[in-house]
C-alpha positions in Angstrom: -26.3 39.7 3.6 -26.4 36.3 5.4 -27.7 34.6 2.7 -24.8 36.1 0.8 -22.6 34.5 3.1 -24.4 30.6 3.4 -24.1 30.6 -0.5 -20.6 31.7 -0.4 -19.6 29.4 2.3 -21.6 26.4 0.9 -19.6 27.0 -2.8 -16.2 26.9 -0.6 -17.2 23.8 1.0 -18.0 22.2 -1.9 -14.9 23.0 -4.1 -13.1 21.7 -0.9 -14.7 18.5 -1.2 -14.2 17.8 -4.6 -10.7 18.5 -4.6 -9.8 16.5 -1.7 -12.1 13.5 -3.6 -10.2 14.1 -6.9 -6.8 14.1 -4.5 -8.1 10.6 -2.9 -9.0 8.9 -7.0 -5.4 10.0 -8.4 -3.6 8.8 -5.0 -5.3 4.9 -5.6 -2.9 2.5 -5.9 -1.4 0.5 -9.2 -3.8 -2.8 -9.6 -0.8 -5.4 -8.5 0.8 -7.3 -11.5 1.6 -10.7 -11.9 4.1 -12.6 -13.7 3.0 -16.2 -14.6 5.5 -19.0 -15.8 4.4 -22.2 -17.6 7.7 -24.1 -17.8 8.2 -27.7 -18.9 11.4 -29.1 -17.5 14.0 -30.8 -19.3 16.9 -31.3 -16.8 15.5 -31.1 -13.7 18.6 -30.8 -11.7 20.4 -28.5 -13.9 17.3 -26.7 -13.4 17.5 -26.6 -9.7 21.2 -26.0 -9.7 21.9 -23.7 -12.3 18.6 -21.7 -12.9 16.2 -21.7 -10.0 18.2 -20.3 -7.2 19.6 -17.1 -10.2 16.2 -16.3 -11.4 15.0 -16.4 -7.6 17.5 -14.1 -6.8 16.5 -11.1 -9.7 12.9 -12.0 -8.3 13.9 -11.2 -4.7 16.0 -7.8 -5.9 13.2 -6.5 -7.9 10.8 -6.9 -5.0 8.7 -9.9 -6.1 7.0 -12.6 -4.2 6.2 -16.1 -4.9 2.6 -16.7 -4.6 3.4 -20.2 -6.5 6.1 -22.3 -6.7 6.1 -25.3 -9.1 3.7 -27.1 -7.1 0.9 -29.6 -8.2 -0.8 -28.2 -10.9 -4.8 -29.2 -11.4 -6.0 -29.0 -14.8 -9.5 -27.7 -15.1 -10.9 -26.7 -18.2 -9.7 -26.3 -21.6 -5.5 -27.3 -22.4 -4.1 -28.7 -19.3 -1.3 -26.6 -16.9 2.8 -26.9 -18.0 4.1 -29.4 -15.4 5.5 -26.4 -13.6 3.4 -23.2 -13.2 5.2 -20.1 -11.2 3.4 -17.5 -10.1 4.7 -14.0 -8.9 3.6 -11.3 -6.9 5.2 -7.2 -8.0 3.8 -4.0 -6.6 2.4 -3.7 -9.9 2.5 -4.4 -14.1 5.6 -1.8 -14.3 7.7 -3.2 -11.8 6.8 -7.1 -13.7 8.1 -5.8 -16.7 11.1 -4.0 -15.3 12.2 -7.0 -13.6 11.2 -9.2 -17.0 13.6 -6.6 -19.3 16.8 -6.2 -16.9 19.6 -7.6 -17.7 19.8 -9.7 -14.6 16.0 -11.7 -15.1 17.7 -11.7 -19.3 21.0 -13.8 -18.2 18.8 -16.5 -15.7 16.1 -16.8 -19.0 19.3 -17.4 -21.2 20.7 -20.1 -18.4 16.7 -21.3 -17.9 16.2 -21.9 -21.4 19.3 -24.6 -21.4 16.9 -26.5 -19.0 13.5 -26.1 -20.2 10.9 -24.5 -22.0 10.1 -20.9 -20.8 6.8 -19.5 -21.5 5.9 -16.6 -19.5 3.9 -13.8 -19.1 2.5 -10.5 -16.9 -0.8 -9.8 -16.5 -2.3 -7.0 -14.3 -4.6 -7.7 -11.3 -7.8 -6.0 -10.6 -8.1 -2.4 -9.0 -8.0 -3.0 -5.1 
């Protein structure tokens, strides 16, 4: 009877186990996503006037972070850098391309286009 009991106790364990590790894999995170901007300037301060500070502002609302800014850009291998590269920070891919298909982030491209040539995209980061 008490080894009755070990093997029942030992299956319980076990199925406890593995559903608190299967819990633990579906509760992982979202890989971050990134949203990327290669921009070649026309008007520069139309640019800083008219578009920077609007697109900044959808950015902000949809919870993104500049990780890059328009600073030097280093070519390295292969076709060189647009003169201004942006890079941006969202919790992950789905919240990118919510921000990149609201109306608000649609108006500043339509005010950024005046200004320069937009050519962006999102990519997804790796699994934390």
């Amino acid at each position: 009877m008490n080894a009755r009991y070990t093997v029942g106790l030992t299956l319980l364990a076990g199925v406890a186990l593995g559903s608190t590790a299967t819990h633990m894999l579906r509760a992982q995170p979202k890989p971050m996503g990134y949203v990327i901007a290669e921009n070649v300037v026309k008007d520069q301060d139309a640019y800083a006037k008219e578009f920077a500070p609007v697109i900044a502002k959808t950015i902000q609302d949809a919870g993104g972070k500049f990780l890059a800014r328009g600073g030097k850009t280093v070519g390295i291998h292969g076709t060189p850098p647009a003169p201004r590269v942006v890079i941006i920070q969202f919790e992950n891919l789905d919240k990118a391309q919510a921000w990149a298909n609201s109306a608000a982030a649609k108006a500043a491209f339509a005010i950024g286009e005046k200004y320069s040539t937009l050519n962006d995209y999102a990519v997804e980061g790796i699994s934390p």
